[in-house]
N, C-alpha and C positions, 0 to 999 in steps of 0.2 A: 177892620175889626174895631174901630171904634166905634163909641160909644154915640148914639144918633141924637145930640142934643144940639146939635146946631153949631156945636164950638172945633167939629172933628175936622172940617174941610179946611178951616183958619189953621188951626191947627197944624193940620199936613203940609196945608201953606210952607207954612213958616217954618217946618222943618225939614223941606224939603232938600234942600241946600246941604243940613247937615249930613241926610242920610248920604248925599251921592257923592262927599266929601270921607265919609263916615267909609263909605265901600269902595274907593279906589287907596283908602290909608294900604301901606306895607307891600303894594306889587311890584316895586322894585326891591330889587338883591335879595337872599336866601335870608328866610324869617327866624333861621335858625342862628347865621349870623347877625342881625339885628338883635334879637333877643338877648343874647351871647356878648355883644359887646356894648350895651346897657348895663348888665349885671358885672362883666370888667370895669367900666366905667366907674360903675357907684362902689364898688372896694377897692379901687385907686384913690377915688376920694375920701376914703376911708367909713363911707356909708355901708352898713350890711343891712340889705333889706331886707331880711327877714329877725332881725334884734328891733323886739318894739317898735315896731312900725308906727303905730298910732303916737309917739310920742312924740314926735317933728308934726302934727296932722291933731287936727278935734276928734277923731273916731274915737269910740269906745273901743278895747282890746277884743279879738276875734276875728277869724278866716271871713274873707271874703266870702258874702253869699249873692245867689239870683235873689233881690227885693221882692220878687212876684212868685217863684214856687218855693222860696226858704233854700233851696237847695246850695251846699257852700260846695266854692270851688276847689281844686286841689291839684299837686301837683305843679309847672312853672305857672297857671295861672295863676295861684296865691303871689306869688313871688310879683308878678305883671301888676297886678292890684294893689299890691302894698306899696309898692314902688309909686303907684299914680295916686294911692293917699294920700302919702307923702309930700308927692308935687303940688298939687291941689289945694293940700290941706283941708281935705276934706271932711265933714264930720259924723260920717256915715260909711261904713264895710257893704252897705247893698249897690247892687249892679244891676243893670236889666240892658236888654236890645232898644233900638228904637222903635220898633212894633211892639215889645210889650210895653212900653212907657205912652204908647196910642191906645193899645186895648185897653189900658190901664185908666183911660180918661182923663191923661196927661201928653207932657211932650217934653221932647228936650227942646231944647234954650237953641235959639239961632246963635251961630257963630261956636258950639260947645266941642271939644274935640273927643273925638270918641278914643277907647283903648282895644284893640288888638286879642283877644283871646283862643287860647286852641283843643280844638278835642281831635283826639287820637284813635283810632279803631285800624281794624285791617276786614280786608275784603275776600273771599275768594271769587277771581273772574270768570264769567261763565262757562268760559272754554274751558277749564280746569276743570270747573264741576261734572262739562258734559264728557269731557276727557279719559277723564277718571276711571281707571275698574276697577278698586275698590283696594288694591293692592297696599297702595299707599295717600297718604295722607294728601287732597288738592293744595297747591301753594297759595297762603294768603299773601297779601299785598299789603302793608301799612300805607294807611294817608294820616294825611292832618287839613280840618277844617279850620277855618277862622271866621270868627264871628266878632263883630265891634259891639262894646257895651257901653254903657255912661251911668256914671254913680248917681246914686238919686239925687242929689245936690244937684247936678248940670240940669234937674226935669223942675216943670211946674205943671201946674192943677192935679199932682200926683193924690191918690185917697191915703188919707191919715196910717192908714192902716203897714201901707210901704215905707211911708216917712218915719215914721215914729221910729227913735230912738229906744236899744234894748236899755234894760234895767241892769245895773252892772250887781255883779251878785256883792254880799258882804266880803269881805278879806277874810274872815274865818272861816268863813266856808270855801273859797277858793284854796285852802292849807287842807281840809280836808277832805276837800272834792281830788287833789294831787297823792294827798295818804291812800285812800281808797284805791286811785288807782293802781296805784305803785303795789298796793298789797292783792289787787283781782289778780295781774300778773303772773302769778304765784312766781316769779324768779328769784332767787339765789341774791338778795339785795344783803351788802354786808357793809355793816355801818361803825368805819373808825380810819386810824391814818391818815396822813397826812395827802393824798394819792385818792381821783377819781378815775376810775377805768374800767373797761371789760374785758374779762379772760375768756376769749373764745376756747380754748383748748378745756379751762376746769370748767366752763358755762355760767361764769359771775360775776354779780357787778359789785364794784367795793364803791364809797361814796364815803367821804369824811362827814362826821357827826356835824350836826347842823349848824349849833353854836359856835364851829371854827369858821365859819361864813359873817365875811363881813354885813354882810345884808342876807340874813334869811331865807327870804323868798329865793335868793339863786340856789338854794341846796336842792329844791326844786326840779331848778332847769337842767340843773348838773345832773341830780340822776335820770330826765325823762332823757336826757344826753346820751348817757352810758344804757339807759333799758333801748334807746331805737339800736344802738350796734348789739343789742341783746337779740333784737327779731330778727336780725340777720344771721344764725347760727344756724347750721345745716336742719336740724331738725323743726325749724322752724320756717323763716322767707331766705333760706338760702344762699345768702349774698356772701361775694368772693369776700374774706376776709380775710387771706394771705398775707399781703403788701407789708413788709416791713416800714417801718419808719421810715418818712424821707422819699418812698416810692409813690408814684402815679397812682397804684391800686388803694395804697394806705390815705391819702389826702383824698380820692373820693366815696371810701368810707365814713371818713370822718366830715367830709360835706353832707352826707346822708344823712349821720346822726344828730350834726348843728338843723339842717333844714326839719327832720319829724320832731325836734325838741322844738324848733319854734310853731311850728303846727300845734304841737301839743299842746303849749303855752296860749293861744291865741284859742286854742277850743274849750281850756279850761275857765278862761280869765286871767290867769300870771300874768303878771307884769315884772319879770326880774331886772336885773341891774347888770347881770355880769354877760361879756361879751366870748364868747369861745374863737378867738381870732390869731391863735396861736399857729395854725395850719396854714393862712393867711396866702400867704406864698406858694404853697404847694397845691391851690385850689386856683392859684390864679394861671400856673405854669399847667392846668387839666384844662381848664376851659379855654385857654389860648391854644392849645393841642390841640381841641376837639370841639366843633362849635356843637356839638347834641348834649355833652357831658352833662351840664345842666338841666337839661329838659332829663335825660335817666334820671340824674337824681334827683331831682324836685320830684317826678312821679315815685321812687322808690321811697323816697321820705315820704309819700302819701300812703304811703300803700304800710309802711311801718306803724305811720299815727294809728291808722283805721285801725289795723293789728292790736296797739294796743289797747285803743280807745271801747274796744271788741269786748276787750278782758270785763268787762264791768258790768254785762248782759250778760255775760258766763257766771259770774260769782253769783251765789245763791244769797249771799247774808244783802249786797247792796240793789242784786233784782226785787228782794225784797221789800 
């Protein structure tokens, strides 16, 4: 699919190495434990990669996207990406395959290591289908593909158009690009006390008044905090939220709401300061338990952000 200027066959050349380096990465041992103990790894050294990722890195703040169809990623891919900005120091959140960095009228760099990405779906087998009387439901099957991608940074002769650097919005309008959302919502946001939390029982989120925040902008992160354990209320995305304190069910709860606030953060522009690493322990003794626990919640934190990210095409005053 490249581009017929004479420069596509050099090109392939020279990247040939990467791809077939690029497609044998991760076939050894369960991807689920590699994944799994990267993400133990980096909160043992006390790194949480999803708190400001681009600040160890030159990116501008915001979710990883595909460079070539816009499209951001979600779920533990944000987490896989922020993680390789980080390392990289990269100064770009776009991604692409190595075919599209060819059709593109570029390449990756000989020698570039590519990263590991996964999309999730389920199947029904055919025999189920043909199986079937109708009685009840064919069994799906879940898989997971992996596809390697490379930050534009690893590519050259890429078109201006992938490279280019987003415009980072003003800081006042990022406060009130966060007001707005918080008010499409329409939830039960109560502002005072000394105390941030969510009452699943009364359906509410308290948030201390802004000014008792050392640095502002985390009053912010604090409420997009307490509204993702807000879309998990029965009447809304469902999510177990029994687990008393100190229990398995309550620490990945509370992984859920750390991961959709930093989503949120990174789709708004926020850049906050404060770190939620109080549960720390109790998210380290989930994911040593259970090498998927992450992969559910990074995808439940996706599916929160969207939720609320949603509310803002709902409100009439800001579709406006």
């Amino acid at each position: 699919m490249a581009r017929g200027n004479g420069k596509g066959s050099a090109r392939s050349g020279r990247c040939r190495a990467v791809r077939s380096a690029a497609g044998a990465q991760g076939t050894r041992g369960s991807l689920y434990d590699d994944v799994t103990a990267t993400i133990i790894g980096q909160l043992e050294e006390g790194l949480f990669p999803w708190v400001r990722p681009w600040s160890a890195a030159l990116a501008a703040p915001g979710l990883p996207r595909n460079a070539v169809t816009g499209r951001a990623y979600s779920g533990i891919n944000v987490l896989i990406l922020w993680g390789a900005v980080i390392e990289g120091g990269y100064p770009s959140q776009g991604w692409l395959t190595f075919r599209q960095a060819l059709a593109a009228g570029g390449c990756v760099r000989k020698g570039e290591r590519g990263r590991t990405v996964f999309y999730a779906d389920r199947f029904v087998p055919k025999g189920e289908r043909e199986g079937s009387d109708g009685s009840e439901e064919p069994r799906a099957i879940a898989f997971l593909k992996r596809f390697t991608v490379f930050n534009v940074a690893q590519c050259e002769g890429l078109p201006e158009n992938i490279t280019a650097a987003p415009v980072p919005l003003p800081e006042r309008e990022l406060h009130e690009n966060a007001e707005a959302l918080i008010a499409a919502t329409g939830a039960d946001v109560r502002i005072g006390g000394a105390e941030a939390f969510y009452s699943p029982c009364a359906d509410y989120v308290q948030v201390p008044p802004q000014p008792a925040f050392h640095h502002q902008i985390d009053y912010y992160r604090t409420a997009l905090h307490e509204l993702g354990h807000w879309t998990g209320h029965a009447s809304r995305l469902g999510r177990d939220q029994t687990g008393r304190f100190g229990s398995a069910a309550y620490a990945r709860e509370e992984l859920v709401a750390e991961l959709a606030a930093a989503f949120l953060c990174a789709a708004l522009g926020i850049q906050p300061t404060v770190r939620h690493a109080d549960y720390l322990g109790g998210w380290l003794a989930v994911l040593r338990a259970d090498n998927r626990a992450i992969f559910r919640a990074a995808s439940q934190a996706s599916t929160a952000a969207e939720f609320l990210l949603a509310c803002r095409s709902l409100d009439p005053e800001i579709a406006a």
